[in-house]
C-alpha positions as MATLAB code, in Angstrom:
seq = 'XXXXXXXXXXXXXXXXXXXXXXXXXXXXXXXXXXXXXXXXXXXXXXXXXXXXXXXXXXXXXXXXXXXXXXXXXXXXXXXXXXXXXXXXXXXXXXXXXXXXXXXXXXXXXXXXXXXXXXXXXXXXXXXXXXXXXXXXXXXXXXXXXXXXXXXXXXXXXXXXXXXXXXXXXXXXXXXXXXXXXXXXXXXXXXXXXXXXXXXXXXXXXXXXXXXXXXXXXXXXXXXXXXXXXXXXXXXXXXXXXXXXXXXXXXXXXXXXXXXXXXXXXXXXXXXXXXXXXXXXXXXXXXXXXXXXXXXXXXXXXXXXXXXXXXXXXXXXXXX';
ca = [
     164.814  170.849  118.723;
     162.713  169.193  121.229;
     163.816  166.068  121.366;
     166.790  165.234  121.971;
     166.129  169.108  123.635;
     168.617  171.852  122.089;
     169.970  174.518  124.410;
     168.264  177.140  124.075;
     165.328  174.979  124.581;
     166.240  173.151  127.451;
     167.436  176.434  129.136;
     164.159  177.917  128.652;
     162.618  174.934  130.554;
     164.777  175.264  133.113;
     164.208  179.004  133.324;
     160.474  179.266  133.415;
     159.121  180.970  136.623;
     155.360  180.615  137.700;
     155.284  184.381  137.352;
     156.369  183.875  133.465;
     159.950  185.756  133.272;
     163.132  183.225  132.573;
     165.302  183.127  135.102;
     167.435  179.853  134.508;
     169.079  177.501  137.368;
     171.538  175.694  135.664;
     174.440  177.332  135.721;
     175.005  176.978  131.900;
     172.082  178.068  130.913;
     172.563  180.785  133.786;
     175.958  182.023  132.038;
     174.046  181.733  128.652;
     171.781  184.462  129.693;
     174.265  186.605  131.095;
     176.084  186.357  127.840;
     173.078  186.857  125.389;
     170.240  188.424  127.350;
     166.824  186.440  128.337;
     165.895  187.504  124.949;
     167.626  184.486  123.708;
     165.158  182.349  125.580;
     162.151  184.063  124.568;
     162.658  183.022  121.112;
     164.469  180.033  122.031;
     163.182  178.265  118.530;
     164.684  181.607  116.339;
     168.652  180.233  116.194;
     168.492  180.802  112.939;
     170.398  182.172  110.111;
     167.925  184.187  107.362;
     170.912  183.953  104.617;
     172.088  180.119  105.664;
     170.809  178.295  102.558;
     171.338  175.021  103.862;
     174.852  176.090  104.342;
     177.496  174.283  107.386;
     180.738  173.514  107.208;
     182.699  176.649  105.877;
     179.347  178.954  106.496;
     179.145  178.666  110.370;
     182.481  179.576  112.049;
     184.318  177.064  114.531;
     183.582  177.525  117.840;
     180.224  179.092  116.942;
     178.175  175.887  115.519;
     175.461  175.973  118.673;
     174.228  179.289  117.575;
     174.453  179.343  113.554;
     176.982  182.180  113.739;
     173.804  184.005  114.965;
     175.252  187.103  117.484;
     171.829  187.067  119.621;
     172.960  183.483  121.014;
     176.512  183.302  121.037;
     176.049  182.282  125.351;
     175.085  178.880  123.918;
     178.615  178.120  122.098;
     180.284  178.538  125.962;
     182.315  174.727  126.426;
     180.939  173.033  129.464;
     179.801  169.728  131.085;
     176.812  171.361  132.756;
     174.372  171.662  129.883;
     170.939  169.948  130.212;
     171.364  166.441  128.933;
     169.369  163.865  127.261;
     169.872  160.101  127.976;
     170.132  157.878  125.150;
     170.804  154.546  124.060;
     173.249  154.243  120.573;
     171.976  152.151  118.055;
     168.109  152.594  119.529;
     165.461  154.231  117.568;
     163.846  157.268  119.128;
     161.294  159.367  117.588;
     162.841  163.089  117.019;
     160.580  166.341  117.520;
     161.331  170.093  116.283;
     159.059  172.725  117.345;
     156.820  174.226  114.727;
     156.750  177.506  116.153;
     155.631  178.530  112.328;
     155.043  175.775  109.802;
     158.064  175.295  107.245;
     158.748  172.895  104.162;
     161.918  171.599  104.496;
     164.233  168.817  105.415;
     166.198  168.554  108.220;
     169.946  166.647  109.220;
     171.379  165.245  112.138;
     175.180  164.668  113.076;
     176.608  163.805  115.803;
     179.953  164.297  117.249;
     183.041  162.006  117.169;
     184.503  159.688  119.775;
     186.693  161.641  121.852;
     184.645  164.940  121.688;
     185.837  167.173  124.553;
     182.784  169.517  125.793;
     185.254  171.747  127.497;
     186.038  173.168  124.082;
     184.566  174.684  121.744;
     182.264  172.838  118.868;
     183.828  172.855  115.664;
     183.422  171.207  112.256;
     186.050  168.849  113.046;
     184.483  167.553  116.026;
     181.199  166.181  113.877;
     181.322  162.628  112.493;
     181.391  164.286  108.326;
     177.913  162.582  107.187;
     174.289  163.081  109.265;
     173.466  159.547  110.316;
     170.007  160.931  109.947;
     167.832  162.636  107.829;
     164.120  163.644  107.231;
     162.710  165.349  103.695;
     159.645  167.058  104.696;
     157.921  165.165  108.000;
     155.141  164.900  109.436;
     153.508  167.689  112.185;
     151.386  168.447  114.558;
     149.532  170.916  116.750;
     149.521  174.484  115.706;
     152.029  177.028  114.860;
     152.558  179.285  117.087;
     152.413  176.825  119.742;
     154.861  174.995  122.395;
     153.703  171.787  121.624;
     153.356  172.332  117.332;
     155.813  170.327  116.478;
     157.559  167.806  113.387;
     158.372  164.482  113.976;
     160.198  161.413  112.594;
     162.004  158.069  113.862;
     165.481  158.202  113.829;
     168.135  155.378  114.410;
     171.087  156.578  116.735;
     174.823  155.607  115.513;
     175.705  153.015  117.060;
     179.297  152.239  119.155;
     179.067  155.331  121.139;
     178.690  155.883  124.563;
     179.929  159.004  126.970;
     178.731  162.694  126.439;
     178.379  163.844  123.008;
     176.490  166.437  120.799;
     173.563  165.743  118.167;
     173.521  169.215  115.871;
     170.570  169.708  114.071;
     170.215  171.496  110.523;
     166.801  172.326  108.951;
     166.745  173.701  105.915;
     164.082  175.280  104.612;
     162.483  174.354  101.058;
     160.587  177.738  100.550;
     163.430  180.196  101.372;
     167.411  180.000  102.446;
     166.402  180.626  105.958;
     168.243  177.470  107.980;
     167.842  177.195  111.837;
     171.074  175.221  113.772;
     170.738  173.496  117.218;
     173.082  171.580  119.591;
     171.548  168.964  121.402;
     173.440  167.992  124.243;
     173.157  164.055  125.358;
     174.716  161.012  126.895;
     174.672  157.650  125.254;
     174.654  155.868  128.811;
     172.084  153.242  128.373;
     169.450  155.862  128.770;
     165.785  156.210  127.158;
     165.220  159.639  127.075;
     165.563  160.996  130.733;
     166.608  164.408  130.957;
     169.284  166.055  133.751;
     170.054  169.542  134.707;
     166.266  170.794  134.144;
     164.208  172.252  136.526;
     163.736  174.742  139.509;
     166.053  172.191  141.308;
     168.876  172.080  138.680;
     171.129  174.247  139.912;
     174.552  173.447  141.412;
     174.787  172.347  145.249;
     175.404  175.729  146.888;
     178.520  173.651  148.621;
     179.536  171.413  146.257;
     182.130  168.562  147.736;
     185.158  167.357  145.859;
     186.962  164.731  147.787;
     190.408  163.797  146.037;
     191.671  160.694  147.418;
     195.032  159.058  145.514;
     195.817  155.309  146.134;
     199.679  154.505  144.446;
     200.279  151.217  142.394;
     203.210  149.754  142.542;
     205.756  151.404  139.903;
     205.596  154.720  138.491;
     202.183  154.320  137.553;
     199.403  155.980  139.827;
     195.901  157.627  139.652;
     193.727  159.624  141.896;
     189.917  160.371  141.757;
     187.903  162.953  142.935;
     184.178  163.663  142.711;
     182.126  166.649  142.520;
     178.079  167.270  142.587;
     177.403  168.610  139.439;
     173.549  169.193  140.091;
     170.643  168.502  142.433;
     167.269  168.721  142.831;
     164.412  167.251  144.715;
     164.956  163.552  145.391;
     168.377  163.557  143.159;
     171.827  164.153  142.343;
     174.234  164.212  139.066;
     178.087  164.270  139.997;
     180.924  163.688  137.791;
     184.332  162.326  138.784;
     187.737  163.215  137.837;
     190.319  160.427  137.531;
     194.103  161.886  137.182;
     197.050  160.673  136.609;
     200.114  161.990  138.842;
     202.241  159.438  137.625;
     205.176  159.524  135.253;
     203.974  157.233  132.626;
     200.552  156.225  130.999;
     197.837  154.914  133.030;
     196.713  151.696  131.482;
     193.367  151.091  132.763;
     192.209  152.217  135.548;
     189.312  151.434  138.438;
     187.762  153.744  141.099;
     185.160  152.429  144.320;
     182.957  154.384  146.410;
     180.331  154.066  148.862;
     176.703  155.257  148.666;
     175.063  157.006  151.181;
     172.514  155.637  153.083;
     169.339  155.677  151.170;
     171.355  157.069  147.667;
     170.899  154.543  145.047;
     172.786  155.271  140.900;
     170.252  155.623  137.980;
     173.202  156.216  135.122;
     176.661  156.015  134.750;
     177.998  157.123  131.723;
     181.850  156.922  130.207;
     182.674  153.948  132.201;
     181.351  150.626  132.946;
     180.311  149.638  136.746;
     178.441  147.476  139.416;
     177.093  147.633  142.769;
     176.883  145.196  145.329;
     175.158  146.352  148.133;
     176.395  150.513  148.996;
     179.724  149.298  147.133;
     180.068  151.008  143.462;
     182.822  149.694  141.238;
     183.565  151.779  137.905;
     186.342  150.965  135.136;
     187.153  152.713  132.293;
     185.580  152.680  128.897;
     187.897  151.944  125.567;
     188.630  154.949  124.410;
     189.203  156.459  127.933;
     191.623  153.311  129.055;
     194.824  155.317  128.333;
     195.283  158.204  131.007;
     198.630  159.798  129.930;
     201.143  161.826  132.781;
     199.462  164.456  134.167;
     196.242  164.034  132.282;
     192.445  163.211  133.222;
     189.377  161.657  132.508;
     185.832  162.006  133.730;
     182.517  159.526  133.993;
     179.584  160.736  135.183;
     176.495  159.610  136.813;
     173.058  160.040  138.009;
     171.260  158.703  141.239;
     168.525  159.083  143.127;
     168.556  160.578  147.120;
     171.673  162.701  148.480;
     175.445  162.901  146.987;
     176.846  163.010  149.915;
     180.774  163.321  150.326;
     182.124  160.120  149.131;
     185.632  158.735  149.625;
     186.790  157.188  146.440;
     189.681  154.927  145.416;
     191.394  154.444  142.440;
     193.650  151.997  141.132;
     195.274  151.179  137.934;
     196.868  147.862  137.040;
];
């Protein structure tokens, strides 16, 4: 898929030398190819099974959804935060693309994961909301096979009510044989309209990534501490990710971390909690459904800005 990008697709973006060989950045995509070969980004648009028959759930093993159970892309079912990422808006419509490499009858289903999804683990049936929220019975196309840019296309409405990182998996089922391709699309319902993160010569991690912890007590047992860490860079811009934690002996209820920009460094995105800025003074609080920190557990948020990282020294309270 093109759009919201899959992957393998995605990956082969970010891979794409000016001499022509695929040699990606990102470090998932990077750990991808060490798994499966560059092979799997040649034929990024092949994760497909010949025998699927429209068949999912029971079909495709857990843990091995992102690459249809198919063994020449089993890198791209590795759990992690650092996959290219496409940022949406839930509840917007967006017009989906899916490569026509070669032309296909068929129709084609979209799911999306359920709040809470964790992409530190593995993607399994469980963790997709049971009915697509979208579907398309033979679309439209254009270009030519055999072609980056051939592609199908349709409008889709996003579910609405969710926000943080999740996972839009693809099924297209084909109408003229059982072959069925799979795709994980990997996205973050932040307010976004389509910008894409973690792609590009300049995608790769910081080469000395800072993670400043700093822990600020409340009064009682209940305490949290925060910590952030540059997830990516690249010309003119950053993506970083804090931690919050809770040391504490009972359940954080609520929780709210601060930070200071760098000079010139302004935020783009923040995604799994809400926040403002006044000035070079961020505030972020939690979301909902990340409110309740329990002992010794975590949450992230993330973010994107524009300029440096830097080394910030964050706060975090909880009421």
């Amino acid at each position: 898929m093109m759009v919201p990008g899959s992957r393998t697709y995605f990956c082969w973006q970010d891979g794409l030398s000016p001499q022509g060989n695929i040699v990606p950045i990102n470090p998932a995509c990077a750990a991808a190819v060490a798994q499966s070969g560059a092979n799997s980004l040649y034929n990024w648009f092949s994760v497909l099974r010949s025998d699927g028959a429209g068949r999912t759930r029971g079909f495709v093993p857990d843990g091995e959804l992102c690459s249809g159970g198919n063994p020449n892309f089993t890198g791209f079912n590795r759990p992690s935060t650092q996959w290219p990422v496409t940022h949406l808006t839930a509840g917007r419509q967006i017009q989906i693309k899916y490569n026509k490499w070669a032309a296909h009858p068929g129709w084609f289903y979209l799911y999306v994961t359920k709040d809470g999804y964790d992409p530190t683990k593995p993607l399994t049936w469980n963790d997709l909301e049971e009915q697509p929220f979208d579907t398309a019975d033979h679309p439209n196309s254009v270009g030519s096979p055999g072609t980056n840019d051939a592609h199908y296309y349709w409008n889709a409405t996003l579910p609405s009510g969710k926000s943080g990182r999740h996972v839009i998996y693809s099924v297209w089922k084909r109408s003229d044989s059982a072959e069925t391709f799979y795709n994980c699309s990997d996205v973050v319902f932040d307010g976004g309209n389509g910008e894409v993160t973690g792609v590009g010569r300049d995608s790769g991690p910081d080469p000395d990534p800072t993670i400043t912890p700093t822990s600020t007590p409340t009064d009682g047992p209940a305490s949290c501490t925060a910590s952030f860490k540059t997830v990516s860079t690249w010309s003119g811009g950053f993506q970083g990710e804090v931690t919050v934690s809770n040391p504490g002996s009972s359940a954080l209820n609520g929780w709210t971390v601060k930070w200071t920009l760098p000079s010139g460094s302004s935020l783009n995105s923040v995604w799994s909690a809400s926040h403002t800025v006044s000035g070079s003074s961020v505030t972020a609080k939690n979301a909902d459904w990340n409110r309740a920190v329990p002992a010794g557990g975590s949450t992230t948020f993330g973010m994107t800005g524009n300029g440096a990282p830097g080394s910030p020294s964050l706060t975090c309270t909880s009421p």
